[in-house]
C-alpha positions, 0 to 999 in steps of 0.5 A: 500500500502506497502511504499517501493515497492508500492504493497497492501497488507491485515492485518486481524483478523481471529477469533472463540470461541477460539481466534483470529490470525491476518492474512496477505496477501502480494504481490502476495497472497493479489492480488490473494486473496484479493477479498475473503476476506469478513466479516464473511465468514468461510475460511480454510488458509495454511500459516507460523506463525511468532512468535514476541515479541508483538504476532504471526501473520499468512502470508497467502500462500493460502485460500479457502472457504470450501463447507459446504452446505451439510455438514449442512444437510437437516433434521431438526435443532436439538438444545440441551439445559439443561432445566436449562437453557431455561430461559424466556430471553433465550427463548425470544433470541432464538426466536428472532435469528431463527425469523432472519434466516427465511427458510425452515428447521424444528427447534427442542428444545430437553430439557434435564433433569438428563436421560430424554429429551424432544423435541419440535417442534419450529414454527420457520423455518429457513435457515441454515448458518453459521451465524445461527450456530454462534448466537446459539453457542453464545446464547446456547453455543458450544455444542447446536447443535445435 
């Protein structure tokens, strides 16, 4: 609650790979919005950026969560990774975060050495979300998804 008019308001963190931007909802907009607001949900914001000594930060005007279902897709999961990489540890992880998604989809591990790939099918069926998307990102970096 705002001390002088009483009304709610929101401060929050939006954040991706590459940073974060505090993001505040006022009057109106908190009322309208505030009920979306949940932790890690992937939101598209218009607002004005206010530039201060100690930072910017965001004032929300509007915010949508997009339809990204499809844009998922409905084939298999294809995951790109140097061979290099695919460490005993980092095949363990990659197991244990697909073995956290159980679904439906397909999962492939495409191993790329010099100009030759090799794919493999991963007995790990999962359900796609953004969720799954973001641990691999983490896990396998930013480019892992063909």
């Amino acid at each position: 609650m705002a001390k002088t008019s009483g009304n709610p308001y929101g401060i929050v963190d939006i954040e991706d790979f590459g940073g974060q931007i505090g993001v505040m909802f006022l009057g109106k907009t908190y009322q309208e919005f505030g009920p979306s607001l949940v932790a890690d949900s992937i939101v598209v914001l218009r607002g004005r950026v206010n530039v201060r000594d100690d930072g910017k930060a965001l004032h929300a005007v509007s915010m949508f969560q997009p339809a990204i279902g499809d844009a998922m897709g409905s084939g298999p999961l294809t995951l790109s990774l140097p061979e290099r990489q695919a460490t005993t540890s980092t095949v363990t992880e990659l197991a244990a975060v697909l073995g956290r998604h159980q679904g439906e989809t397909e999962v492939r591990l495409k191993l790329l050495k010099d100009d030759v790939a090799r794919t493999f099918e991963l007995p790990f069926p999962v359900n796609l979300t953004p969720d799954l998307f973001g641990e691999l990102k983490s896990l396998l970096g930013p480019r892992c998804l063909v």
